[in-house]
C-alpha positions as CSV (number, residue, x, y, z in Angstrom):
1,X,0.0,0.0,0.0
2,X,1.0,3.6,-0.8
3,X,-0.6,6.7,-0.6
4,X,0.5,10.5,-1.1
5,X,-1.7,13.9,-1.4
6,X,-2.0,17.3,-2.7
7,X,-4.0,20.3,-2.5
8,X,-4.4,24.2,-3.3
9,X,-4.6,27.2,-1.2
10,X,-5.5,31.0,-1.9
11,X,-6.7,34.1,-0.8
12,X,-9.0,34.8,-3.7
13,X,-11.6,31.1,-4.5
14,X,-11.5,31.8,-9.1
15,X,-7.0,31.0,-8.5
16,X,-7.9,27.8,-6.8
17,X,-6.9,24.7,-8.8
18,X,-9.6,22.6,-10.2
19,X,-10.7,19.7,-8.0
20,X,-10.0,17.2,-10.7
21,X,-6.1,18.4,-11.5
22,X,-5.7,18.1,-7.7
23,X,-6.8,14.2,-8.2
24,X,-5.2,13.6,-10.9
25,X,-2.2,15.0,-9.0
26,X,-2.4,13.1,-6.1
27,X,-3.0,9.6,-7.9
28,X,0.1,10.1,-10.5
29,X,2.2,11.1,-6.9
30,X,0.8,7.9,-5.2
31,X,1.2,5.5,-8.1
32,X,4.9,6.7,-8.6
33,X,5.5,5.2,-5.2
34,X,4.7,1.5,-5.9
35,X,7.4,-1.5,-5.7
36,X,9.8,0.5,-3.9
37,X,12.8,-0.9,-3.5
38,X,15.8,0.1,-0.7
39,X,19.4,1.8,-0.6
40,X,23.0,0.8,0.6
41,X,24.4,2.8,3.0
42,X,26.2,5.8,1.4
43,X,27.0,9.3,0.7
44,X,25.6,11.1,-2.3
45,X,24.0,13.9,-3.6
46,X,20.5,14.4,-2.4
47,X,18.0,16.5,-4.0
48,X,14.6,17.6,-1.8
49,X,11.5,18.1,-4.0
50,X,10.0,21.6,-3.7
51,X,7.4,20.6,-1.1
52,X,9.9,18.6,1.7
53,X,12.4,22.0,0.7
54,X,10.5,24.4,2.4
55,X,11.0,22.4,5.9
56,X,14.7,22.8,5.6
57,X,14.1,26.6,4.9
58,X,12.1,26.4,8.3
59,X,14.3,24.9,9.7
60,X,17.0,28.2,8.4
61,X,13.9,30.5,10.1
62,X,13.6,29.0,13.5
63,X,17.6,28.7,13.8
64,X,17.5,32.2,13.6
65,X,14.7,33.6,15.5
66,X,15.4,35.4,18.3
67,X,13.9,33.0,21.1
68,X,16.2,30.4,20.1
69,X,19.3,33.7,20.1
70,X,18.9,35.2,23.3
71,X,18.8,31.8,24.9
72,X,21.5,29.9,23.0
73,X,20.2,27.4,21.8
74,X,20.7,27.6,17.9
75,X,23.4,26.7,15.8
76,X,23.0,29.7,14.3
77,X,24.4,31.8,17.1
78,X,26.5,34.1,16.3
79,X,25.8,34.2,12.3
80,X,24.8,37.6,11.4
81,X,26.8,39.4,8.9
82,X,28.4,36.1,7.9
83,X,28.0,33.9,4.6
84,X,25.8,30.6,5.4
85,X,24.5,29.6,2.3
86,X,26.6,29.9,-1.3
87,X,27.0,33.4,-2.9
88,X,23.7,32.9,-5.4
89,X,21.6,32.7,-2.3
90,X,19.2,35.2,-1.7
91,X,16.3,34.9,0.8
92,X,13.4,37.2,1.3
93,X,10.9,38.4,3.2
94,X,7.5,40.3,1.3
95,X,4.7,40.8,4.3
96,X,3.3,43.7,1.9
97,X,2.8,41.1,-1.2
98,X,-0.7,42.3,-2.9
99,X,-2.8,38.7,-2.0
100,X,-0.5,37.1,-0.3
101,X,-1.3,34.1,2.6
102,X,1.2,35.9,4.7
103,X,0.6,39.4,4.2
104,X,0.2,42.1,6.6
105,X,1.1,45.3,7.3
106,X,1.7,45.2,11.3
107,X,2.9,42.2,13.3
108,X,1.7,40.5,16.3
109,X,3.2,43.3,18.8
110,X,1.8,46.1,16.3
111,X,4.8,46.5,15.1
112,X,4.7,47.8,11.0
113,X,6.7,45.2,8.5
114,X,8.9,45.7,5.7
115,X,10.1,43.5,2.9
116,X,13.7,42.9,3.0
117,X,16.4,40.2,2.5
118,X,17.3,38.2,5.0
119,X,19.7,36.1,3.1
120,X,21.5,38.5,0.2
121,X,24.2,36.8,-1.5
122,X,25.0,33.7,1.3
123,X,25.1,36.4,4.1
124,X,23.1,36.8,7.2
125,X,21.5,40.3,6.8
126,X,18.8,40.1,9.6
127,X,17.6,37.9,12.4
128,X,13.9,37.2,13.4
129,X,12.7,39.7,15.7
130,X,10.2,40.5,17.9
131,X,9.3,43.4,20.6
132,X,10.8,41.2,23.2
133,X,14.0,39.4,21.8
134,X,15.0,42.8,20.6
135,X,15.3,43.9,23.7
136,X,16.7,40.8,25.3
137,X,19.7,41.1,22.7
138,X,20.1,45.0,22.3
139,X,18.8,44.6,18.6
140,X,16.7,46.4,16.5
141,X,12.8,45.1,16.5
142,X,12.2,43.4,12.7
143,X,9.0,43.2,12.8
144,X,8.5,39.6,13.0
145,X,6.2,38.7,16.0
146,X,4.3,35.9,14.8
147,X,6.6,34.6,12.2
148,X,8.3,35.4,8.9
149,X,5.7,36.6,6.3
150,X,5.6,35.5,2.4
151,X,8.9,33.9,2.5
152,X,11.5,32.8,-0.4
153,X,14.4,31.8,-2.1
154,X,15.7,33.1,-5.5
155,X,16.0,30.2,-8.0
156,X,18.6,29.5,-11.0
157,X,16.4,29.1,-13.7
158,X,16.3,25.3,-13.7
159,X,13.8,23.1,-13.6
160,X,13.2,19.9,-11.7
161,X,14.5,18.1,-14.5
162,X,17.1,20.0,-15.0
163,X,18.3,19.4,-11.3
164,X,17.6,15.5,-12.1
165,X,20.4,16.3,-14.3
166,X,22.7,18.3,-12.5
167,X,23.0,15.4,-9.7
168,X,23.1,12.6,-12.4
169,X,23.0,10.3,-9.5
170,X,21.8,10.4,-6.0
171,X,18.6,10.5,-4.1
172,X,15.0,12.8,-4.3
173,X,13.3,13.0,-1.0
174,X,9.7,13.3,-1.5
175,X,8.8,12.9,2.3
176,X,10.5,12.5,5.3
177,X,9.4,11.5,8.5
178,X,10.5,12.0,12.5
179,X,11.7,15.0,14.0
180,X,15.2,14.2,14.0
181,X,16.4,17.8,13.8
182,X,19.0,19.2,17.0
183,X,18.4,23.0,17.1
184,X,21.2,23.5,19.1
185,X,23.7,21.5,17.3
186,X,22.2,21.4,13.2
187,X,22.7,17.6,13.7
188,X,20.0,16.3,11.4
189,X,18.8,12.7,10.5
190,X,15.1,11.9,9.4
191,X,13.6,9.1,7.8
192,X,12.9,9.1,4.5
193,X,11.0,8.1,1.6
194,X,12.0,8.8,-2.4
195,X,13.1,8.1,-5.8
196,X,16.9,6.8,-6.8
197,X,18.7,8.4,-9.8
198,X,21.1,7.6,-12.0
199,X,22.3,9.5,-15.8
200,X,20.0,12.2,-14.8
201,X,16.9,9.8,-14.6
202,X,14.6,8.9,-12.3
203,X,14.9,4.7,-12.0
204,X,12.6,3.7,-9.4
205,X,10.5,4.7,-6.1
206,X,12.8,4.1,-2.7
207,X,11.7,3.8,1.3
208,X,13.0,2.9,4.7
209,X,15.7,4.6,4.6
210,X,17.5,7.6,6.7
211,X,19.4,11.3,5.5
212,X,21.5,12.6,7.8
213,X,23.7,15.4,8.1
214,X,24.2,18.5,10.0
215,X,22.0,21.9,8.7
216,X,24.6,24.0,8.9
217,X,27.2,22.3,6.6
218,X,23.6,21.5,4.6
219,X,22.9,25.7,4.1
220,X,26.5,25.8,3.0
221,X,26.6,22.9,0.5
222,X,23.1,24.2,-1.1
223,X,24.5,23.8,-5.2
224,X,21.4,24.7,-6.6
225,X,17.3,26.0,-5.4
226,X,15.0,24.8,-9.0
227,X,11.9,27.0,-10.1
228,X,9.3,24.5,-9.6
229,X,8.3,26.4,-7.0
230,X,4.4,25.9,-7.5
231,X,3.7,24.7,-4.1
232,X,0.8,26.3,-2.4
233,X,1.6,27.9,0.8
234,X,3.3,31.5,2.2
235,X,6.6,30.0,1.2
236,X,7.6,30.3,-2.0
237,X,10.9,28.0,-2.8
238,X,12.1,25.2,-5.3
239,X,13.7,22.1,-5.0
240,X,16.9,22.3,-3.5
241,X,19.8,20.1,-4.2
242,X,22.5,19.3,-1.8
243,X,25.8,18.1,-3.1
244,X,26.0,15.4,-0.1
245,X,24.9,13.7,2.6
246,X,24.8,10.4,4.1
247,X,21.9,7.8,3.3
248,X,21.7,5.3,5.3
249,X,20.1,2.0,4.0
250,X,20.6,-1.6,4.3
């Protein structure tokens, strides 16, 4: 047995995808994943389908907000100003985005926002601020009680299958499972479900098997974020491919 989903979310009910693509959608996902077969313990590239990308990009937010700063218990201590992800890296934040699922002008605390770049070319512009972390760490507010708003990454102007390409062979994650992520340390190892590669083609569906690696080394090791990023949602970001990490297997 296998099963998988999708769905559609917007602000205005005419942009919503028809009920029938979403079907179609969720059967050609679930029928991909038959006869899966599993991996030998390795390390190789790994690239994480749009959907499962956006966690690690939470997981880049909440290393950085200022809850986990002021009380130490981030890997990301001590970042700002310095480059984390590769030079082509940009990430933003648009709270004022016309239609948006994140939009707002004000904050949880009142406080107005502002679109800016967190991330601008690897480096750590801004942390996530509130009215109280501020002023637990002597830092200007950023208007970010209650979360980021209308986050994303810039892309490279490839595709999925371009990606698929790019690696030649490794591993796509299309789900992962646990909460194997230390926010103090980066370490991360999840369970994992997915489709093996090899000559830039995907051969056949994959389970029961672990990624691991540490978030950090992850950010920095980012060689490419895809422009399939159709994913509904108030983050916007492709697929992102990683040039290793461990896969544990049989």
């Amino acid at each position: 047995m296998q099963r998988d989903y999708w769905y559609d979310t917007s602000r205005l009910p005419g942009n919503l995808a028809a009920a029938e693509s979403i079907g179609k959608k969720t059967a050609e996902r679930t029928l991909a994943r038959l006869n899966p077969r599993k991996l030998k313990t390795q390390n190789i590239p790994v690239l994480f389908r749009s959907d499962v990308a956006s966690s690690l990009l939470r997981s880049f937010i909440n290393a950085i907000r200022g809850g986990s700063l002021y009380r130490k218990s981030t890997f990301m201590l001590d970042t700002l100003g310095q480059q984390v992800f590769p030079e082509h890296i940009t990430i933003s934040e648009n709270p004022l985005m016309p239609q948006g699922l994140g939009s707002s002008a004000y904050d949880s605390d009142g406080v107005a926002t502002q679109a800016r770049n967190i991330v601008e070319s690897g480096v750590l512009n801004n942390y996530i601020l509130d009215a109280y972390s501020s002023r637990k760490l002597g830092m200007a507010n950023t208007g970010n009680a209650g979360g980021v708003r209308n986050l994303s990454i810039n892309h490279n102007d490839k595709s999925f299958d371009d990606l698929l390409k790019e690696m030649q062979t490794g591993l796509v994650v299309t789900e992962m499972m646990g909460q194997g992520v230390n926010p103090v340390t980066g370490d991360y190892s999840r369970g994992a479900a997915g489709f093996w590669v090899e000559n830039g083609e995907i051969q056949y569906p994959v389970d029961e098997i672990t990624i691991a690696g540490n978030l950090q080394k992850m950010f920095s090791m980012l060689s490419f974020a895809g422009n399939d990023n159709d994913n509904p949602g108030s983050i916007t970001t492709g697929s992102w491919l990683i040039e290793q990490m461990t896969v544990a297997g049989d």
